[in-house]
Every structure is written in C-alpha cells, then in structure tokens.
N, C-alpha and C positions, 0 to 999 in steps of 0.2 A: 542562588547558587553561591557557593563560600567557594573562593578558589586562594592555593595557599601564595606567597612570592613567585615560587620555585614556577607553579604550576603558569601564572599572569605572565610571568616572562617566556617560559616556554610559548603559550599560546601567543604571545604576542609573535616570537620569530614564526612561527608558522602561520600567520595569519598575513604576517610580510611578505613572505615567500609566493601565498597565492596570492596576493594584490601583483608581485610584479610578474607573474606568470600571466594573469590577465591581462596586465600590459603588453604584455608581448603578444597578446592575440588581437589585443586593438590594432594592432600595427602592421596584424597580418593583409595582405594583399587581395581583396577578395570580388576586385571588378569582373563581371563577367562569369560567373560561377552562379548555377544554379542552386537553389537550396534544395538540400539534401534533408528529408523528413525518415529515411527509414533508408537499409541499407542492401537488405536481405533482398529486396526484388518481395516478397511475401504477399498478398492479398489477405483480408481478412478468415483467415480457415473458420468454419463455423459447422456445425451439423444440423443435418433437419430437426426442427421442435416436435417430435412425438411422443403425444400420451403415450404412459404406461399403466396399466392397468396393477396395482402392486398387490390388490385383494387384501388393502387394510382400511378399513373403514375406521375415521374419528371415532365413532362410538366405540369402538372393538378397544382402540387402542386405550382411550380415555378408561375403561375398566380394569383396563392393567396395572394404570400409576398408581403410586403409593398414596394421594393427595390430589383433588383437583376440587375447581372454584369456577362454576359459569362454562361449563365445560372447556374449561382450560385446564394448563398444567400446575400443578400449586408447587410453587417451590419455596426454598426458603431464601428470604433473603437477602443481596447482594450487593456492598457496598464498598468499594474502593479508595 
C-alpha cells in the first residue's frame, strides 16, 4: 500500500486520537459490573427446519444449463 506524506500524516493524527480514546477506557472504573454480551434482551429467534418439496429435480435442472460436466454446472472460469 503507497500512501502519499499528506495521507501518513493524516493517518497518523487519527491513529493518535484512538490510542488516547482507548486510554481513557483503560481508566474507566469497571469493579463490580457485570459483562454485558448483547443488549436487546433477544434470544436466539430461529425457525423450524422444514423440507420443502420445490418439484425440481437435479436432473430436470441440469438439462436446462447451457453446459455441464459430471452433472454439474460448467461454467466459465473465474479468477480474481
């Protein structure tokens, strides 16, 4: 990463700024105080796991694609 004067100096005051923010939370007071993990009161919400019956069968679909290999989908390839 190229960063130019302007930008090192910039990041530098703002990298100071949270070091002494974090210092001030060193310092906060916190005997007696339970840890707090979540705030909402929430339980896990979740829904029942039920099959759904979608009436698409792999074979059905695999005759659709454009391409396929091993009865999978052939695509082309993808490289970042």
């Amino acid at each position: 990463m190229k960063l130019s004067e302007e930008e090192i100096e910039r990041f530098r005051e703002e990298l100071a700024e949270i070091l002494d923010y974090v210092k001030q939370l060193e310092n906060a007071d916190t005997k007696g105080l339970e840890p707090t993990y979540q705030v909402t009161g929430l339980k896990n919400v979740t829904r029942a796991d039920k099959p759904l019956d979608y009436q698409a069968k792999p074979d059905d679909l695999l005759k659709r694609a454009p391409d396929t290999l091993d009865k999978q989908f052939k695509v082309k390839r993808v490289i970042t």
